[in-house]
C-alpha positions, -999 to +999 in steps of 0.1 A: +296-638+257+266-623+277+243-641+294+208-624+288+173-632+301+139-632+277+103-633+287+071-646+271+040-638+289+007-663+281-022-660+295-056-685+308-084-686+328-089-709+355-111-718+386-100-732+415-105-740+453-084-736+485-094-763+504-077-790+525-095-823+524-079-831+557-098-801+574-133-796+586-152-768+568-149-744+599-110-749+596-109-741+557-130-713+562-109-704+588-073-707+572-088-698+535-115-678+538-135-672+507-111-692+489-129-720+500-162-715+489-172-746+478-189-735+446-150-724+438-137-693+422-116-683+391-087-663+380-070-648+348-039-658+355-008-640+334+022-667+333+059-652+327+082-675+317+119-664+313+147-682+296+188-675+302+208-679+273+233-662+248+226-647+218+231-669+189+255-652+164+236-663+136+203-654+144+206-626+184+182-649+200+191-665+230+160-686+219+133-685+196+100-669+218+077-681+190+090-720+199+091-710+238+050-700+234+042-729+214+059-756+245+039-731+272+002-730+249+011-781+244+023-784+280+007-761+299-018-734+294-042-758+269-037-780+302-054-756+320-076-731+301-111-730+314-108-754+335-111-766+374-075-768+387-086-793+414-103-820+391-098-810+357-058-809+356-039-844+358-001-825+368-021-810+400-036-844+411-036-847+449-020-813+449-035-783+466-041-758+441-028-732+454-009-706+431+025-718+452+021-754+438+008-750+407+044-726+398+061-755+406+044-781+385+047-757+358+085-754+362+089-792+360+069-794+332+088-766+311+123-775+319+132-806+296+113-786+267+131-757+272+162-776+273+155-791+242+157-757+224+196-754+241+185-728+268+180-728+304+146-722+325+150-690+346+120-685+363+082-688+360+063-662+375+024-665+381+002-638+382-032-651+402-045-616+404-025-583+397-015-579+435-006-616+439+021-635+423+042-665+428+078-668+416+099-698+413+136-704+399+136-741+408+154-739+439 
């Protein structure tokens, strides 16, 4: 049977701060630029989350989208919606909030949900901005 890949795309807004605690200001400002301001920034992030699976006989789906988009809107986007990545969101606790981590953390939240509706986390992909991204298959 084949092995096919679906996509839901969910969206949220969220500000956040490049800055290492460890650093002086002069470094962050120096390694992160304006990503440091201290007064933070935000981004409308576009989250891409694709699921592997084969197509149920009974229904084509490799998995219902409408149950994939209600796990990403509980576990994670109401997590983060208009809100400060770097106090606001418990999962990125003592975590830079970079766009890298916070793929991550949103893998290892998804993937025992997912698995619950009998498919298998692909990849989550993170759009900070439409010429950045961040893409992760758990490896």
């Amino acid at each position: 049977m084949a092995l096919v890949y679906v996509t839901r795309r969910e969206r949220f807004n969220a500000a956040h701060q490049m800055r290492n605690p460890n650093w002086s200001d002069e470094k962050n400002e120096e390694v992160f630029g304006k990503c440091s301001n201290k007064n933070w920034h935000g981004h409308n992030y576009e989250l891409f989350v694709t699921v592997a699976g084969q197509p149920n006989p009974d229904t084509g789906y490799c998995v219902d989208l409408k149950k994939v988009s209600d796990i990403i809107k509980e576990f994670v986007t109401e997590e983060l919606d208009h809100r400060n990545i770097n106090l606001d969101v418990p999962f990125m606790k003592d975590k830079l909030a970079s766009t890298e981590n916070l793929t991550i953390e949103i893998w290892k939240i998804l993937v025992p949900h997912i698995k619950k509706l009998g498919a298998n986390l692909y990849e989550v992909k993170l759009f900070e901005s439409e010429n950045n991204f961040v893409a992760y298959r758990g490896e």
